[in-house]
C-alpha positions as CSV (number, residue, x, y, z in Angstrom):
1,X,-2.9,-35.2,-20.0
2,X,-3.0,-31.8,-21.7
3,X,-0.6,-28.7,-21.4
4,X,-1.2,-26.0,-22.5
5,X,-1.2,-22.0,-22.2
6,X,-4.0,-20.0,-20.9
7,X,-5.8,-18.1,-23.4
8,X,-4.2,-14.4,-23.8
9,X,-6.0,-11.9,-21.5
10,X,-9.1,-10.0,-23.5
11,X,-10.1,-7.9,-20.7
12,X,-8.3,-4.9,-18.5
13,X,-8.8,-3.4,-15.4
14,X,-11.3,-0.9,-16.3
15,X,-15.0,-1.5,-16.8
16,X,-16.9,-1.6,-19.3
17,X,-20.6,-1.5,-20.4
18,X,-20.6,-3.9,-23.3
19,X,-18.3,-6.4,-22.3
20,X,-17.2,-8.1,-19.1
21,X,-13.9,-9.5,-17.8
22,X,-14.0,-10.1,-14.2
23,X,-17.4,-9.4,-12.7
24,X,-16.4,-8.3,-9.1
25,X,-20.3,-8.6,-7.4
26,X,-20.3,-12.1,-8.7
27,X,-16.5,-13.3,-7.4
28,X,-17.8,-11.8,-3.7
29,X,-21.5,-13.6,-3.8
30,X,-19.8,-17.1,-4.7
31,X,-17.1,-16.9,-2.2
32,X,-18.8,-15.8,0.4
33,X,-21.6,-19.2,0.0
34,X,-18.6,-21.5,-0.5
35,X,-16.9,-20.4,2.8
36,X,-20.7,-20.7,4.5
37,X,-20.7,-24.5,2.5
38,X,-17.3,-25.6,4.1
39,X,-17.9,-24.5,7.6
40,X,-21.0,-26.6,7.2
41,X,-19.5,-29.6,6.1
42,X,-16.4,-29.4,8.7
43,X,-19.6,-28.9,11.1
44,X,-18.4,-25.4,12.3
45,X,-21.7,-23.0,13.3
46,X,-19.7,-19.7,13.5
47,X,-16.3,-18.9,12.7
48,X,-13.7,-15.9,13.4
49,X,-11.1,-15.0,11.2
50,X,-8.8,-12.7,11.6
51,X,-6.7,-13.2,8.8
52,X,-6.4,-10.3,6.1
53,X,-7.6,-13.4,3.0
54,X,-10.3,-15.0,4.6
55,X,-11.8,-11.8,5.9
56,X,-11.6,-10.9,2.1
57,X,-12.9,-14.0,1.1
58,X,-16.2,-14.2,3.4
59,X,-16.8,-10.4,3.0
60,X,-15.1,-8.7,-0.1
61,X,-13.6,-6.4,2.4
62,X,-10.3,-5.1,2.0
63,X,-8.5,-2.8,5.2
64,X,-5.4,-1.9,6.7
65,X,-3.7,-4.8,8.5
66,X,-0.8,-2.8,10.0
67,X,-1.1,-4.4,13.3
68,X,-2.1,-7.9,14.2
69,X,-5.5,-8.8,14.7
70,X,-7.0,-5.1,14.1
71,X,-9.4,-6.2,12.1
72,X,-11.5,-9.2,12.2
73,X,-15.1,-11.2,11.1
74,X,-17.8,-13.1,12.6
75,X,-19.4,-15.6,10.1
76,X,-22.6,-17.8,11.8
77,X,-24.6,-20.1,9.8
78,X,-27.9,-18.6,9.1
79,X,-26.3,-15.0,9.4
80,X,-24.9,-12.3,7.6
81,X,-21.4,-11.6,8.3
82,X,-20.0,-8.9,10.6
83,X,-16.8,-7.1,9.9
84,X,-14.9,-5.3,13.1
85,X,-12.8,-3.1,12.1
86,X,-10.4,-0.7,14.4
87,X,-11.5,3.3,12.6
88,X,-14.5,4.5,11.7
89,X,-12.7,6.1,8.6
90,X,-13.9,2.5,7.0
91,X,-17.7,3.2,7.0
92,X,-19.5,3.6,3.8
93,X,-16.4,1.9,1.6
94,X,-18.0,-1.3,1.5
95,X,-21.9,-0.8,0.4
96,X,-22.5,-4.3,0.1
97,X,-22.4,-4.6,3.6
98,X,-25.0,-4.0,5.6
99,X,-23.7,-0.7,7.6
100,X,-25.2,-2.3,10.9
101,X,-22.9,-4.9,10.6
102,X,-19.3,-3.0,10.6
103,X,-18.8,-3.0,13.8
104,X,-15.9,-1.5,16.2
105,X,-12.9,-4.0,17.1
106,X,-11.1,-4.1,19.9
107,X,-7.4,-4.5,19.6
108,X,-3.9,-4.5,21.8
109,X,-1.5,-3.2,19.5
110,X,0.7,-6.1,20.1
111,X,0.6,-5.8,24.1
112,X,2.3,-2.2,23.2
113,X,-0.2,-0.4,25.8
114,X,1.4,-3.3,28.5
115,X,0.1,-6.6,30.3
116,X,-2.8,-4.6,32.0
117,X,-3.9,-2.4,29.4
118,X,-3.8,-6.2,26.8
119,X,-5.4,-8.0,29.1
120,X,-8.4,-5.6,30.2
121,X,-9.2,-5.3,26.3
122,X,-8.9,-8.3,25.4
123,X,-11.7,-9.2,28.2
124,X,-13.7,-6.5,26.4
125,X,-13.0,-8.0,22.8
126,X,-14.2,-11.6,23.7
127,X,-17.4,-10.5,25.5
128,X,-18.0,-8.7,22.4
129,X,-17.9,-12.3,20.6
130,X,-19.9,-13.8,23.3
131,X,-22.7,-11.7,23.2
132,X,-22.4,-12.1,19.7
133,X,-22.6,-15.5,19.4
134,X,-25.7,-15.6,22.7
135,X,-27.4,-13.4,20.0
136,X,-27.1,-15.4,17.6
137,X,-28.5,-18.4,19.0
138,X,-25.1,-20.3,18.9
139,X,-24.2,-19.8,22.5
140,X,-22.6,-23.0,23.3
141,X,-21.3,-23.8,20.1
142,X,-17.6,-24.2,18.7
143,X,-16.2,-20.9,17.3
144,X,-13.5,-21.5,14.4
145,X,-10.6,-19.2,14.5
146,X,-7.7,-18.8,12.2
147,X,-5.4,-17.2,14.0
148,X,-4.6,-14.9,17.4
149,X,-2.1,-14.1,20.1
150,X,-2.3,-15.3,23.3
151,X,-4.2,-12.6,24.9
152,X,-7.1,-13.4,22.2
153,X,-6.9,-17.0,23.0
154,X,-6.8,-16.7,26.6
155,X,-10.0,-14.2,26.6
156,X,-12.3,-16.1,24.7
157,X,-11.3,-19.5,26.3
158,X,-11.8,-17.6,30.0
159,X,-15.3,-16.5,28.8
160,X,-16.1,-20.3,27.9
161,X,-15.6,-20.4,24.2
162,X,-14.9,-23.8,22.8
163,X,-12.3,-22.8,20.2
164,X,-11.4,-25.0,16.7
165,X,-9.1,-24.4,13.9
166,X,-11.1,-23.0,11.0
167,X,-7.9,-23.0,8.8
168,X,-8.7,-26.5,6.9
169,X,-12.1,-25.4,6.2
170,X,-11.7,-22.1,4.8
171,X,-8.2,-23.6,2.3
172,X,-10.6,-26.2,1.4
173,X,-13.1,-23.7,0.4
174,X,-10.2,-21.1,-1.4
175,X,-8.9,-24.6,-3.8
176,X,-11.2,-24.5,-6.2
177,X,-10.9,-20.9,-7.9
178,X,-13.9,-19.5,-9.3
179,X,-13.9,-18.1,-13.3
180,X,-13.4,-14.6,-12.0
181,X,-10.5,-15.7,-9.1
182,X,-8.8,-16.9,-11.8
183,X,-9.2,-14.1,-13.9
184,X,-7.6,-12.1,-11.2
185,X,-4.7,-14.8,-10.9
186,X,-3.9,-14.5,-14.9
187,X,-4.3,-10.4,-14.4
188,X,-1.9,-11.0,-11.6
189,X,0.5,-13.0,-13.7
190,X,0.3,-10.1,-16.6
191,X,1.1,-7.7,-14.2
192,X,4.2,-9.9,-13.0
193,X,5.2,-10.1,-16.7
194,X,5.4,-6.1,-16.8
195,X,7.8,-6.2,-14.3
196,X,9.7,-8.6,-15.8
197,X,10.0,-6.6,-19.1
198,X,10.9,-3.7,-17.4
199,X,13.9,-5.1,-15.5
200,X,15.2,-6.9,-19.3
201,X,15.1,-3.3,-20.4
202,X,17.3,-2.0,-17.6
203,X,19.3,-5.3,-17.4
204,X,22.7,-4.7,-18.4
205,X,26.7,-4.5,-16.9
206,X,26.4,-2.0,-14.4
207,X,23.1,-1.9,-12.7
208,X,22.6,-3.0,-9.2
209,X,20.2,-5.6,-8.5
210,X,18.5,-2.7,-6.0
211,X,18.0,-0.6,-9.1
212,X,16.3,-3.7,-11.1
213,X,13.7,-3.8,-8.0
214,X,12.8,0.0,-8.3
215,X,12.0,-0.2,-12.1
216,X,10.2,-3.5,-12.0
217,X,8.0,-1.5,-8.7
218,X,7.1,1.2,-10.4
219,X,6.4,-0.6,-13.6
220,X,4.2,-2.9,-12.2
221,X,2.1,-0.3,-10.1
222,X,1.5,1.5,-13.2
223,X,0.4,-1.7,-14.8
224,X,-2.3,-1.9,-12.2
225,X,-0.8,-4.4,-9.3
226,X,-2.2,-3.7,-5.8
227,X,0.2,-4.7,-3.5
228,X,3.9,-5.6,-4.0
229,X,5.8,-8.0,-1.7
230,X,8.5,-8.2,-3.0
231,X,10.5,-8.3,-6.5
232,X,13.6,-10.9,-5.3
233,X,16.8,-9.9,-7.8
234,X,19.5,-11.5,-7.0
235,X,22.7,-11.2,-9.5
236,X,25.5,-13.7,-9.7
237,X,24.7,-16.3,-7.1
238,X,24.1,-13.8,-4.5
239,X,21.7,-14.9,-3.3
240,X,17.6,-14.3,-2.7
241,X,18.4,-11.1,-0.9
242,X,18.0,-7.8,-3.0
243,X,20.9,-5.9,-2.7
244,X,23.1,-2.9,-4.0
245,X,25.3,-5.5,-5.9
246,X,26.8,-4.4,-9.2
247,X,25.3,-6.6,-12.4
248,X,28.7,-8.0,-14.2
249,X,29.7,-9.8,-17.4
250,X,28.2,-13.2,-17.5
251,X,26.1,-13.0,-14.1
252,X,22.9,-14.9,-14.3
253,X,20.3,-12.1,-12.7
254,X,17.0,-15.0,-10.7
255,X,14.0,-12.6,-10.1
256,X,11.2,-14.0,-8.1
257,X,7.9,-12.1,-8.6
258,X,6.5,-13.1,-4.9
259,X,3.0,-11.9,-3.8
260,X,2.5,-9.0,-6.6
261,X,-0.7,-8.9,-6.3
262,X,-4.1,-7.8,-8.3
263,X,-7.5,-7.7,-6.4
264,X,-5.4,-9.8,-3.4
265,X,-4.5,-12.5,-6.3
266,X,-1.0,-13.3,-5.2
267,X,1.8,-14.6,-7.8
268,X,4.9,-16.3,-7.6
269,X,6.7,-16.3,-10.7
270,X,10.4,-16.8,-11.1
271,X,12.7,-16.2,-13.9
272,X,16.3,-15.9,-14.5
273,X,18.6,-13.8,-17.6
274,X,22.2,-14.2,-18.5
275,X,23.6,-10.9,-18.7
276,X,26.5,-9.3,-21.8
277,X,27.3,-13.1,-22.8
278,X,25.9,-16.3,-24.5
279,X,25.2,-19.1,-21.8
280,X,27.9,-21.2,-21.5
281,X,26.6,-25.1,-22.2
282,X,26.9,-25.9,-18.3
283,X,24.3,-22.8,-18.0
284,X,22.0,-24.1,-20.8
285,X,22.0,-27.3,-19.5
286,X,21.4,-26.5,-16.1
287,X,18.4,-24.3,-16.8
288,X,16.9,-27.3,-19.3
289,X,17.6,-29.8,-16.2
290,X,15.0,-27.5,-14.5
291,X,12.8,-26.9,-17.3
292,X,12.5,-30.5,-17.9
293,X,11.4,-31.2,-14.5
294,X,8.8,-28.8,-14.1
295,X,7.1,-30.1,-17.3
296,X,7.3,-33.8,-16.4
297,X,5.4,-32.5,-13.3
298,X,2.8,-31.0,-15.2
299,X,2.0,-34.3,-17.4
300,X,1.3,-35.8,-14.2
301,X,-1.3,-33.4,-13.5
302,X,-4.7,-33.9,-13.9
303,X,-7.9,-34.2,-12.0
304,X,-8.2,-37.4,-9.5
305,X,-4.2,-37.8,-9.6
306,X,-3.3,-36.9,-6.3
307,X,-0.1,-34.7,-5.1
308,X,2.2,-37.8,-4.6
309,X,2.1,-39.0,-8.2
310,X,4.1,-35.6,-9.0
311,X,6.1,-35.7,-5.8
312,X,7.5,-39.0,-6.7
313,X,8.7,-37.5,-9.6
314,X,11.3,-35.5,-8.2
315,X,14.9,-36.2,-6.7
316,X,15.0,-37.4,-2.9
317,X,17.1,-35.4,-0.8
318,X,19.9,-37.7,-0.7
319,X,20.3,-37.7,-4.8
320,X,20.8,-33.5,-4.3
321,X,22.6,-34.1,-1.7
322,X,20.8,-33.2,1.2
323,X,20.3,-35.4,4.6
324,X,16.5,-34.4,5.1
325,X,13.6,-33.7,2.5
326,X,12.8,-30.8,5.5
327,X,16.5,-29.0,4.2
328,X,15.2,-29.5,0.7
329,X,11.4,-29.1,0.9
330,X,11.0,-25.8,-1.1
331,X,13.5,-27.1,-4.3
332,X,11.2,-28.8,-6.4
333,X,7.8,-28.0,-5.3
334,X,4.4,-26.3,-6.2
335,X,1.8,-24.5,-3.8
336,X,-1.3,-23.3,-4.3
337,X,-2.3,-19.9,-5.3
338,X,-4.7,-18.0,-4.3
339,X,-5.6,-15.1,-1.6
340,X,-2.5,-16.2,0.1
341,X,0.7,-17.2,-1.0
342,X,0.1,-20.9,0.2
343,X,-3.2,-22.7,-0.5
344,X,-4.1,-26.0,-1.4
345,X,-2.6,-28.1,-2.7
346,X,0.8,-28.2,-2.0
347,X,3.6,-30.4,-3.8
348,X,6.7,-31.7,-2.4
349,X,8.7,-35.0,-1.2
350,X,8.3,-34.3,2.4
351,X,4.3,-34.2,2.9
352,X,3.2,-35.3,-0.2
353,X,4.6,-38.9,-0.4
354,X,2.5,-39.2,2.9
355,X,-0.5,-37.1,2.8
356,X,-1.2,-36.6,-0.9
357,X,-3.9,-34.2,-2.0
358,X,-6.0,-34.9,-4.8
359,X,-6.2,-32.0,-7.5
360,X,-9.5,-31.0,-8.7
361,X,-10.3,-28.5,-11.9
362,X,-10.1,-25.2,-11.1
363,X,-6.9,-25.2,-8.7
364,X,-4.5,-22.8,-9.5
365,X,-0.5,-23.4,-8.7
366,X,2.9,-22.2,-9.1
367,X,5.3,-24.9,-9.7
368,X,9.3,-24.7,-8.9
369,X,12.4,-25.9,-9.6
370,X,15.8,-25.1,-8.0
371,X,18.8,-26.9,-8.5
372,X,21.8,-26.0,-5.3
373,X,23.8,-22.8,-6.5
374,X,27.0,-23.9,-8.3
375,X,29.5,-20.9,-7.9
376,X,30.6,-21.1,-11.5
377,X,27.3,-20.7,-12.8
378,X,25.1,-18.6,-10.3
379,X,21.7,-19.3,-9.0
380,X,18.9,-20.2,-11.4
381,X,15.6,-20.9,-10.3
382,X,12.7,-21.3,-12.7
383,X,8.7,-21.2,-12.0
384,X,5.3,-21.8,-13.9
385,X,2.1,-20.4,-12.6
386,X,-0.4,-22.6,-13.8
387,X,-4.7,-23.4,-13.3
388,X,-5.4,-27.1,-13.4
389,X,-8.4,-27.8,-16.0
390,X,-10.8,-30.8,-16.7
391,X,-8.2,-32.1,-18.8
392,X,-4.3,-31.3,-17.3
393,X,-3.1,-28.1,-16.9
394,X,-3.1,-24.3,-18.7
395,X,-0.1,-22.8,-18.0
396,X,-1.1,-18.5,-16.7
397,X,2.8,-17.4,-17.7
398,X,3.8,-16.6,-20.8
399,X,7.1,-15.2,-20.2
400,X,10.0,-17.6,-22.3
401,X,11.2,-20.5,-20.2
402,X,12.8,-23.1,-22.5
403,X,15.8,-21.5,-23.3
404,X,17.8,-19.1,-20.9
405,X,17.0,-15.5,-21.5
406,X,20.2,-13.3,-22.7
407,X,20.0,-9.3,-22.0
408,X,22.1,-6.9,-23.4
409,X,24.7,-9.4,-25.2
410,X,27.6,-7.0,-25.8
411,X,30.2,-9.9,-25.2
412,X,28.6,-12.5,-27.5
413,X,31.4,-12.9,-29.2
């Protein structure tokens, strides 16, 4: 098995006329006919999803999701897709699509307008669907859906809708990253690594974990990233809660970059400083203890080798400690990366070990390990984002992770 880094990015975010870095037209046209080729195979005729990344991911489309199930897409085999969305404001931003098929949604607002207001619209929104589908020719036929509130549900079951989960069909379709997806991924990562620099430049006694999270915002919006989740600072065992707490001598600062995001290519990308003092050797051997674990997880990557021969690898529960793997599920761990925080495959003691997944080239992950906070030390938590090859694994971040990172070492001593 190989590991090694990913090559160093070549391309920005700007195009240009005599060279190419991530061609955009091409990243739509092949995820669009892999969703079509899953449905197909899970025998699914028409699917809707209302979900903000597999919208993206049949149609290139990108909206406002700012209440539930606003927005929303009918894909049928034989069929171009429709996209419902809830304001006309969206017309024209998506030439690709045809404009006959952006089409008005009909939404509840969360059941804000009350029971009969929901119920009469969602009646409306499902014989939307079923006319739909009758038009189609796939009257009759089951209609995948991702996900939707009870209203939904209850609509389109009342207007005889046989409804399936298209969830496993359209991960299975997202695994496998395309050249340009995982372009985005490593833009992603860079962008994550911005951040990072900008809070080590801040880092020092004195700062508040709060002020660490504005710097790395604004530094990574500048650098291009789309959407921010969240930046996770947490100083001296505080926690994973960002708060106004004051940096001091010796605190270990954890930042989790967690759904930063470029073209909807999420990242989750943790590192940890020591702050105004060398680690002590409890510190350093702590964050090798983690270190070491990711990377024996990565030489046991490779394609055909399924998700339990990593998973195996790892402590049980009751070595750290714990009475259940489902208290301990998210320590030592890696999830798939992707559209969405969590894609396949994932990696852990409590489903793996049981239902492994087999990894194929082209997957792209981010791997964790977290050891339980010791109150002398702090928390540390360390993360690799990495895309699995023909031969092991490349390894997207490039940010130092052998050694513990030391920022602003006025007390070295």
């Amino acid at each position: 098995m190989t590991v090694r880094l990913a090559p160093k990015l070549t391309f920005g975010g700007g195009g240009l006329d005599w060279s190419e870095g991530i061609n955009f037209a091409r990243m739509r046209e092949e995820r669009h006919a892999k969703a079509r080729a899953s449905l197909k195979k899970h025998g699914i005729a028409a699917c809707l999803v209302f979900r903000p990344e597999n919208i993206r991911y049949a149609t290139g489309a990108r909206g406002l999701e700012f209440i539930d199930q606003t927005r929303y897409t009918l894909l049928a085999e034989g069929h171009a897709p429709i996209l419902y969305e809830p304001h006309r404001s969206v017309h024209g931003i998506h030439p690709w699509i045809d404009p006959d098929n952006i089409r008005q949604a009909y939404h509840w607002a969360n059941g804000a307008p009350g029971p009969a207001a929901t119920q009469a619209t969602a009646k409306r929104f499902a014989a939307q669907i079923k006319s739909q589908l009758k038009e189609f020719g796939l009257e009759g036929e089951k209609l995948g859906i991702d996900r939707i509130d009870e209203p939904g549900r209850r609509a389109l079951e009342e207007a005889g809708i046989h409804l399936v989960d298209v969830m496993p069909a359209m991960l299975e379709a997202r695994a496998v990253k395309t050249k340009d997806e995982i372009n985005c991924l490593r833009m992603a990562t860079a962008i994550a690594e911005v951040g990072w620099c900008a809070i080590y430049d801040k880092l020092r006694i004195g700062v508040t974990d709060r002020e660490l999270v504005a710097v790395a915002n604004e530094a990574m919006y500048k650098a291009g990233a789309e959407e921010i989740w969240g930046v996770l600072v947490s100083s001296g065992g505080s926690g994973s809660g960002t708060t106004d707490k004051i940096v001091q001598p010796g605190d270990i600062v954890t930042v989790d970059f967690v759904r930063s995001t470029y073209m909807g290519y999420n990242t989750c990308y943790y590192r940890n400083a020591i702050v105004g003092q060398k680690p002590s050797q409890k510190v350093r051997d702590l964050h090798r203890r983690e270190y070491e674990r990711i990377y024996r997880a990565l030489e046991a990557i490779k394609p055909g080798a399924s998700t339990a021969d990593v998973a195996v690898l790892w402590d049980t529960a009751e070595q750290k400690g714990a009475k259940s793997e489902q208290e301990v599920w998210c320590d030592d761990m890696a999830h798939g990366l992707g559209l969405w925080l969590y894609e396949y495959p994932v990696i852990n003691r409590l489903w793996s070990l049981e239902h492994p997944q087999i990894f194929q080239p082209g997957m792209a992950m981010a791997i964790e390990a977290l050891d339980p906070i010791d109150p002398t030390v702090g928390r540390v938590k360390l993360e690799e984002m990495i895309v699995v090859t023909e031969d092991g694994v490349e390894v997207m971040s490039k940010l130092p992770i052998e050694e513990i990172m030391v920022a602003h070492p006025l007390l070295t001593g």
